[in-house]
Wavefront OBJ file of the C-alpha trace (Angstrom):
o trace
v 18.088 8.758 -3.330
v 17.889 8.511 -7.077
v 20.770 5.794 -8.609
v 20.853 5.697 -12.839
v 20.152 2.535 -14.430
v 23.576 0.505 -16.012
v 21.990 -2.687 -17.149
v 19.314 -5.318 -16.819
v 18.995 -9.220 -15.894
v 15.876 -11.280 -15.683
v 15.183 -13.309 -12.327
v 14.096 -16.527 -11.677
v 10.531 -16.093 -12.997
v 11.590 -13.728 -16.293
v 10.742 -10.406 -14.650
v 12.725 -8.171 -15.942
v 15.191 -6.442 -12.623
v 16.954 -3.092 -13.303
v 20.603 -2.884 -12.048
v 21.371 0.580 -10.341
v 24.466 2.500 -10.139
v 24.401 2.534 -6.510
v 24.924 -1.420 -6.423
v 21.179 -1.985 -5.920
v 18.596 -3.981 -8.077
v 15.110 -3.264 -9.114
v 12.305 -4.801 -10.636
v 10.707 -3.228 -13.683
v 8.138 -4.829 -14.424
v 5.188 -4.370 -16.733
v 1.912 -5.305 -15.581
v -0.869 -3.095 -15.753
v -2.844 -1.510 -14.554
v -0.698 -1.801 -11.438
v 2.753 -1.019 -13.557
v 2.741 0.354 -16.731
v 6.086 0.309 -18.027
v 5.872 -1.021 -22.011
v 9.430 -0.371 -22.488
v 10.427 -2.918 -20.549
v 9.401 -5.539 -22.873
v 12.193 -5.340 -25.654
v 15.649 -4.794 -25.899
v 15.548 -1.191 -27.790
v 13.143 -0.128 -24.745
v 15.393 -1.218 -22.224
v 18.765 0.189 -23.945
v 15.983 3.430 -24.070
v 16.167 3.873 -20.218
v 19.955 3.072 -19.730
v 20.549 6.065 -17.828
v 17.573 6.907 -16.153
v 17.397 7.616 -12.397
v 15.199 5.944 -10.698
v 14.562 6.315 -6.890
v 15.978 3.437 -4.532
v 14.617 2.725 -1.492
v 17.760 0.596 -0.270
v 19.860 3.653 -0.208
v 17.320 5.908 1.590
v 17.316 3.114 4.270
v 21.267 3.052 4.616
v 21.522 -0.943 3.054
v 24.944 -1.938 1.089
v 24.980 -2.765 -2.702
v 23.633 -6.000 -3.077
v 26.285 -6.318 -6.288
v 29.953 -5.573 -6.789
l 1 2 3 4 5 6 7 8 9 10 11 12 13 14 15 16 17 18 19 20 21 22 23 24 25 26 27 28 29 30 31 32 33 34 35 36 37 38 39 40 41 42 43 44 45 46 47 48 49 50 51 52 53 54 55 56 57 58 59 60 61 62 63 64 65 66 67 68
C-alpha cells in the first residue's frame, strides 16, 4: 500500500524518518550507493517530498499506526 508523506522527525542517531499518512514511519535516509536520496538532507528537499507516496510495508502486513 502506498501512504503520502505529512512530515519528518530525526531518530536517535539523526537519520532522518518520514511520517506517513497511514500512521506509519519510515526512514529516508541518504547513504549511497545503497540509498540515494539527496533531498533528504535539507529542509527545502524535505518540504519538496511532502506529499509523496511512498510504499509501506506495515500496511501490506496488516500492523496498526505506530502514531496517533
Amino acid at each position: 500500500m502506498r501512504s503520502a508523506i505529512v512530515g519528518y522527525h530525526q531518530d536517535a542517531v539523526g537519520d532522518w524518518v518520514a511520517e506517513l499518512r497511514c500512521g506509519h514511519d519510515q526512514h529516508v535516509r541518504h547513504h549511497p550507493p545503497f540509498f540515494s536520496r539527496p533531498w533528504v538532507v535539507t529542509a527545502e528537499g524535505r518540504a519538496s517530498r511532502l506529499g509523496v507516496e511512498l510504499e509501506c510495508p506495515l500496511c501490506d502486513r496488516g500492523e496498526p499506526p505506530t502514531r496517533k
